[in-house]
VEXSE-167015 format. One record per residue: z, x, y of N, C-alpha, C, O in turn. Coordinates in steps of 0.05 Angstrom, whole numbers, plus 5000, padded with zeros to 4 digits. Layout:
N
n.w n.u n.v ca.w ca.u ca.v c.w c.u c.v o.w o.u o.v
Z X Y Z X Y Z X Y Z X Y
...
***
This chain:
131
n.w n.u n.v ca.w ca.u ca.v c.w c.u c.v o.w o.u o.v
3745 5879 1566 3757 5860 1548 3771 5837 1564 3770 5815 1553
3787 5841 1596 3798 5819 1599 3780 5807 1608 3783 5783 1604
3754 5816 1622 3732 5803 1635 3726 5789 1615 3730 5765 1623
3718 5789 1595 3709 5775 1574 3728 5747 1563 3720 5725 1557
3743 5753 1564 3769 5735 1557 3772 5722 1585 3778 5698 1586
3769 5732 1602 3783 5709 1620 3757 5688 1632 3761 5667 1643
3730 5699 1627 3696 5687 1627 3702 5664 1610 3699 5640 1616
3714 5675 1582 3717 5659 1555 3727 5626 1571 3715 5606 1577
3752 5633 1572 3775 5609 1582 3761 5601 1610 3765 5577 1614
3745 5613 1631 3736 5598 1642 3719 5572 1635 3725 5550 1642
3699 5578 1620 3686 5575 1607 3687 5541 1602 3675 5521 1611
3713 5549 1578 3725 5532 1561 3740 5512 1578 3742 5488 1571
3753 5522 1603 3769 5497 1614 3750 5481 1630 3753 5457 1632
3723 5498 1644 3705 5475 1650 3685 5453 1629 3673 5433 1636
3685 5463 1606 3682 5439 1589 3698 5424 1584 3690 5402 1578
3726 5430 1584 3747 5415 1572 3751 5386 1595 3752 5362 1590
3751 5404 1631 3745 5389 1649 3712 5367 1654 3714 5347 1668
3688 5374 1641 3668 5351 1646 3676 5334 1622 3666 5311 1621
3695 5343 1598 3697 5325 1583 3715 5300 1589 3714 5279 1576
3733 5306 1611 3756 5286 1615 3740 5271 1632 3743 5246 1632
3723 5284 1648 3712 5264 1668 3688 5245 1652 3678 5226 1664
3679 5252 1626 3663 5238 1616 3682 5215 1601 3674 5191 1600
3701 5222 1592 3718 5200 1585 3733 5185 1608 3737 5160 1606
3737 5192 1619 3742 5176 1645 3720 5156 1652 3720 5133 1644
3705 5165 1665 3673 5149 1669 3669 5127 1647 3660 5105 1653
3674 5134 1621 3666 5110 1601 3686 5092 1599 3681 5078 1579
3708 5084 1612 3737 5074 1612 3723 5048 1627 3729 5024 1623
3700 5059 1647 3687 5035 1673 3664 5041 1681 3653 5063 1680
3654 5017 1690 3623 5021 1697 3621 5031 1729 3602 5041 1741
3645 5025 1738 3645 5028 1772 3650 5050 1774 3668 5059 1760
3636 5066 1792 3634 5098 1794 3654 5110 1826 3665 5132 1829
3654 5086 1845 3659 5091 1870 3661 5070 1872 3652 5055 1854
3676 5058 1901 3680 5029 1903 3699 5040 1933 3719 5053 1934
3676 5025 1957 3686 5032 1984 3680 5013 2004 3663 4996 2001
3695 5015 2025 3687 4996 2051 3679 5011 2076 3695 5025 2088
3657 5009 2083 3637 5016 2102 3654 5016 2134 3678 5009 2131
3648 5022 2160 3665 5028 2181 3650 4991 2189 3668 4975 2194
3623 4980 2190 3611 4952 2183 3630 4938 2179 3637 4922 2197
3651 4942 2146 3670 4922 2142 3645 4918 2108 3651 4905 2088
3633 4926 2110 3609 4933 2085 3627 4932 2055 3640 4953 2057
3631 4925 2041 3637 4930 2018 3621 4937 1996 3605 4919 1987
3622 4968 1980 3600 4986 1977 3617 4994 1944 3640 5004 1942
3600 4987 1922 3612 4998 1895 3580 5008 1887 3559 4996 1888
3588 5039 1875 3569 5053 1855 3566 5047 1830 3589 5049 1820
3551 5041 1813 3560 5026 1784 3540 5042 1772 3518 5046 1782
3548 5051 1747 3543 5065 1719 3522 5053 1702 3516 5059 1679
3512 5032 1720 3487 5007 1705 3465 5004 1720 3465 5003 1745
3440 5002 1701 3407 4999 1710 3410 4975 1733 3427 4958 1740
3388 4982 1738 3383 4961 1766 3377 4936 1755 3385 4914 1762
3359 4945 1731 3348 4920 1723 3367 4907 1712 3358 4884 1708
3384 4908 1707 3416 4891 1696 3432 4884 1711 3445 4865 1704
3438 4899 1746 3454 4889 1763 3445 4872 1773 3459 4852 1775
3410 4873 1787 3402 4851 1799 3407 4822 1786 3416 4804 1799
3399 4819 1756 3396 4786 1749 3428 4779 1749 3435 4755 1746
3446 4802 1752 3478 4796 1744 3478 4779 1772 3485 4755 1772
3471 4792 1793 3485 4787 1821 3468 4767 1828 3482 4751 1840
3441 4756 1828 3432 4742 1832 3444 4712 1820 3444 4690 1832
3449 4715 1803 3468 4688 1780 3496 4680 1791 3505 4657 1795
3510 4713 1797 3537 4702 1807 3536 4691 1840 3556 4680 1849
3511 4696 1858 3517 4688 1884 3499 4654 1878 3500 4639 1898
3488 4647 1862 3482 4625 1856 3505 4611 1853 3504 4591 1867
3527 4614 1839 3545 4607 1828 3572 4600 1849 3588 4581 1849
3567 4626 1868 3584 4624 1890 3573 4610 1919 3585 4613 1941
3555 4599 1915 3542 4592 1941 3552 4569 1956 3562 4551 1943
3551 4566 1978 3562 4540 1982 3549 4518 1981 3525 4522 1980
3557 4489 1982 3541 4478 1956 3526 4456 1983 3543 4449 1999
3501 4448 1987 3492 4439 2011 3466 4465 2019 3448 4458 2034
3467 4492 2009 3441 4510 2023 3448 4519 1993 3465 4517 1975
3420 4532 2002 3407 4555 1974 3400 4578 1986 3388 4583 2007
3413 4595 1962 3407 4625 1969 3377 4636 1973 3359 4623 1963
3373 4653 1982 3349 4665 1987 3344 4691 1974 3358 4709 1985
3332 4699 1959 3325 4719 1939 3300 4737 1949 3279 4724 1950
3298 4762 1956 3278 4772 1958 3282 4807 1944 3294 4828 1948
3258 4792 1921 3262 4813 1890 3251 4840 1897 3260 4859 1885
3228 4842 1921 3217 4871 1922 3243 4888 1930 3246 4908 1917
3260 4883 1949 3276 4902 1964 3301 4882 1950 3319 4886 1966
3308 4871 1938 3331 4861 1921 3346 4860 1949 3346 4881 1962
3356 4843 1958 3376 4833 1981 3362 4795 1972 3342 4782 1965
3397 4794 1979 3406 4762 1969 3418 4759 1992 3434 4776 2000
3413 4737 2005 3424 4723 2024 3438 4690 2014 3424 4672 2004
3467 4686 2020 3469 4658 2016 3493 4653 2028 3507 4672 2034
3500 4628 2033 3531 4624 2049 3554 4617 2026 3552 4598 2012
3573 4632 2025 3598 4637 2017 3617 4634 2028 3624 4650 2045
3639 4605 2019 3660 4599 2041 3649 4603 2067 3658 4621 2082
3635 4592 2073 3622 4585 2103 3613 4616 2118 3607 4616 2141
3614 4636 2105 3604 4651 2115 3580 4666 2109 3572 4665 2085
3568 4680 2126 3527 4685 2119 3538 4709 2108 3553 4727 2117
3527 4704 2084 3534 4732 2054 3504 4752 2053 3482 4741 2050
3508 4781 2056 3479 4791 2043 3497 4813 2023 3517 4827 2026
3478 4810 2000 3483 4836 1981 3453 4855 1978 3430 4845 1978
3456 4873 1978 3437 4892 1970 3447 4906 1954 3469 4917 1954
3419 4906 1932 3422 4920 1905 3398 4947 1910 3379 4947 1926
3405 4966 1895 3386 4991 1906 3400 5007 1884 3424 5012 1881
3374 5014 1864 3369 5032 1847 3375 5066 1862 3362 5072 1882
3389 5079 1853 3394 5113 1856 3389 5122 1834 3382 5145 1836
3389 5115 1815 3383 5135 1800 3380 5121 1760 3390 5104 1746
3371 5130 1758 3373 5116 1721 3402 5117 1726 3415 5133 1739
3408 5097 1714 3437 5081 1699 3462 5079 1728 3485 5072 1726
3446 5086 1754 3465 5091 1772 3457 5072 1800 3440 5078 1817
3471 5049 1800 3456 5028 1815 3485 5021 1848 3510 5019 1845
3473 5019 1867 3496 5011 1892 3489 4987 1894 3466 4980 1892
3518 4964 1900 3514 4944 1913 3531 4943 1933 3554 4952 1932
3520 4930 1952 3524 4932 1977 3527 4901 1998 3511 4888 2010
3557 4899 1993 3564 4869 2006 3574 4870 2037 3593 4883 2046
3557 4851 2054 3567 4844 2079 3568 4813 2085 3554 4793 2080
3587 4817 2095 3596 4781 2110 3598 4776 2136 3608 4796 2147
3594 4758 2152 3599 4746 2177 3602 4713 2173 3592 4694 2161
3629 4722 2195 3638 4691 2199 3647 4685 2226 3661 4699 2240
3639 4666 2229 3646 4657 2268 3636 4681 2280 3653 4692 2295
3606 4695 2278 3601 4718 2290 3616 4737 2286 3606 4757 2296
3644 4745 2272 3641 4772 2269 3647 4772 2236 3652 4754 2220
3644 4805 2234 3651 4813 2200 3671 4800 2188 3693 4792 2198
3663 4797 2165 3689 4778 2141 3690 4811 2126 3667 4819 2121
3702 4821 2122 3699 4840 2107 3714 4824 2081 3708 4827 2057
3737 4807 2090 3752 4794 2058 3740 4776 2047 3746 4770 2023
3712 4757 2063 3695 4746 2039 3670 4763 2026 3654 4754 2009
3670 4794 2042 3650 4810 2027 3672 4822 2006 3664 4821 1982
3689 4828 2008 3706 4840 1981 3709 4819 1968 3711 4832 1946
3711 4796 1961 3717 4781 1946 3683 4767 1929 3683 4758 1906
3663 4769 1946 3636 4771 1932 3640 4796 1914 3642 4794 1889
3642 4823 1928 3632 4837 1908 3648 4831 1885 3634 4826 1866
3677 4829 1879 3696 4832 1862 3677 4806 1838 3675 4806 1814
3669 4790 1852 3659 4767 1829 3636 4781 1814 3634 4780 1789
3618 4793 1831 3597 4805 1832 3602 4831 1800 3587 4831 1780
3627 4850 1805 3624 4867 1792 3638 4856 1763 3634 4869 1742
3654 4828 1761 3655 4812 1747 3641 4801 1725 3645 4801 1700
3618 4786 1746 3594 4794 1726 3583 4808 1713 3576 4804 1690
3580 4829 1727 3577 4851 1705 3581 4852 1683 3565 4852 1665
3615 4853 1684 3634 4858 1658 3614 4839 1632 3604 4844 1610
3615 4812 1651 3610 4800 1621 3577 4805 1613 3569 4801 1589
3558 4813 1635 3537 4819 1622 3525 4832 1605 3502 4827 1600
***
C-alpha cells in the first residue's frame, strides 16, 4: 500500500513538474542563451529555422554598416556583414523541429567584440519577437 501511494505521488509530482516547465517555456521563445569561451554569443530558440533565418537575415540588413553589403549564404545559413565597424558572422542551424541555434561572433581591430556580438544577437532575437 505505501509502495503504491508513494509510486502514486511520484508520479503525480513529475507531471506537475513537466507541467511548470511547459509553462515556463511558453512565457519565451529563447530556450538557452550563452557566451562561448570564442566570446561567441549562442541563444537556443523554440522557433523553425525557416522563420529564424528570413528574421536574421532582415535584421543584419538593417544593422549593417552603411557603405558594404552583407553576404548571405542560404545552403549553410551564415551571414556575414560589418556592424559598427566590426566583421559580424551569425550562423543559423536547425536542431531540431521548432528548435533552432543562433550563433553570433564579432571581431574588431583583430580581436573578439564579444559586446558587438551580444548586441547583434539581442537585435536579432528582437526580431523575432516581432515576427
Amino acid at each position: 500500500m505505501k509502495r503504491t501511494l508513494s509510486l502514486a505521488l511520484l508520479t503525480s509530482l513529475s507531471l506537475l513538474s513537466s507541467c511548470y516547465v511547459a509553462a515556463a517555456g511558453a512565457a519565451g521563445f529563447v530556450l538557452n542563451n550563452y557566451v562561448e569561451r570564442d566570446q561567441a554569443h549562442v541563444a537556443l530558440v523554440a522557433l523553425d529555422v525557416e522563420q529564424v533565418w528570413p528574421a536574421s537575415k532582415e535584421v543584419l540588413e538593417q544593422l549593417n554598416d552603411a557603405g558594404s553589403q552583407p553576404t548571405f549564404q542560404d545552403f549553410q545559413r551564415v551571414i556575414q556583414a560589418r556592424v559598427d565597424g566590426a566583421k559580424v558572422t551569425v550562423e543559423v542551424e536547425a536542431m531540431d523541429i521548432d528548435r533552432t541555434t543562433i550563433r553570433v561572433s564579432a571581431e574588431k581591430y583583430l580581436a573578439k567584440d564579444a559586446t558587438t556580438a551580444g548586441d547583434v544577437l539581442q537585435h536579432v532575437l528582437e526580431g523575432l519577437k516581432k515576427s
